[in-house]
N, C-alpha and C positions, 0 to 999 in steps of 0.2 A: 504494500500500500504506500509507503511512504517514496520508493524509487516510482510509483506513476504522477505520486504530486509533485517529486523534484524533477520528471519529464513535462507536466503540464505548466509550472512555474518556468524553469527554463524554455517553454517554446512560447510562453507570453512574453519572453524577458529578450526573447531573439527578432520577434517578430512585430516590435516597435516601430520601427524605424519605415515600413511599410505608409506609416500617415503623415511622414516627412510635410510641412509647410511648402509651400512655391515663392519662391521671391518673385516679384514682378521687377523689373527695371525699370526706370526711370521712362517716362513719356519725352519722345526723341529721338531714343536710340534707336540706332540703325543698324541692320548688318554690316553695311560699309565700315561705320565708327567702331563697329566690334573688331572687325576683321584689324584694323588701323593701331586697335588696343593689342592686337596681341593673340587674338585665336583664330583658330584656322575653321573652314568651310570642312564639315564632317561628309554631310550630303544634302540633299534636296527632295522634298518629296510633291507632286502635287495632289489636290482633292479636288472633284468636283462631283456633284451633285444635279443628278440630269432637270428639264423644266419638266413640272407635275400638273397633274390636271385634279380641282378639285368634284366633289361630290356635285356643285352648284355648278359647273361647267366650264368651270373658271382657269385659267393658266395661270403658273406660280414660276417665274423664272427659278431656275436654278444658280447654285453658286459656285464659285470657282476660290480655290487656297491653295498657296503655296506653304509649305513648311522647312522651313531651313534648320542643318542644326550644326552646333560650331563646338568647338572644344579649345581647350587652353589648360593645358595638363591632367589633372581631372576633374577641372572644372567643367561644365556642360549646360550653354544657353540652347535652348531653342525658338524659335522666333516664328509665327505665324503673319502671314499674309494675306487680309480678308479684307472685300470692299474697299482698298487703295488705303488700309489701315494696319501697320506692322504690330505687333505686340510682343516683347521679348520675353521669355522668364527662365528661372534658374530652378529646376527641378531640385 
């Protein structure tokens, strides 16, 4: 009994770090200014989201995002590209 509650203790004690907080970065930054600072272009992803037609008959354009993601040791931003609006943050 007691080695299942020092397995259940330790796998809550391991599996913390799972709800880690996001920093956002500052309103401004850029990939460019990243890249300028010092981290390099990891890779590139894009999304998009086809146009939907609703129940009322209606057309819903769809959306387009690109996602960048950059490193600088083992630091790691990635950065979202939505609507001509970038967002950085630091998982």
């Amino acid at each position: 009994m007691k080695k299942i509650l020092g397995i259940v203790v330790l796998g809550l004690l391991l599996s913390g770090n799972a709800y880690a907080e996001v920093e956002k970065l500052p309103e401004g930054t850029t990939v460019n200014s990243l890249i300028k600072a010092g981290y390099k272009l990891f890779s590139t992803e894009s999304a998009a989201t086809p146009v939907t037609f609703g129940d009322d008959g209606r057309s819903y354009t769809g959306s387009f995002q690109i996602i960048y993601h950059l490193t600088k040791g083992k630091e790691v931003v990635s950065c979202v590209l939505y609507d001509g609006e970038l967002t950085c943050v630091k998982p």
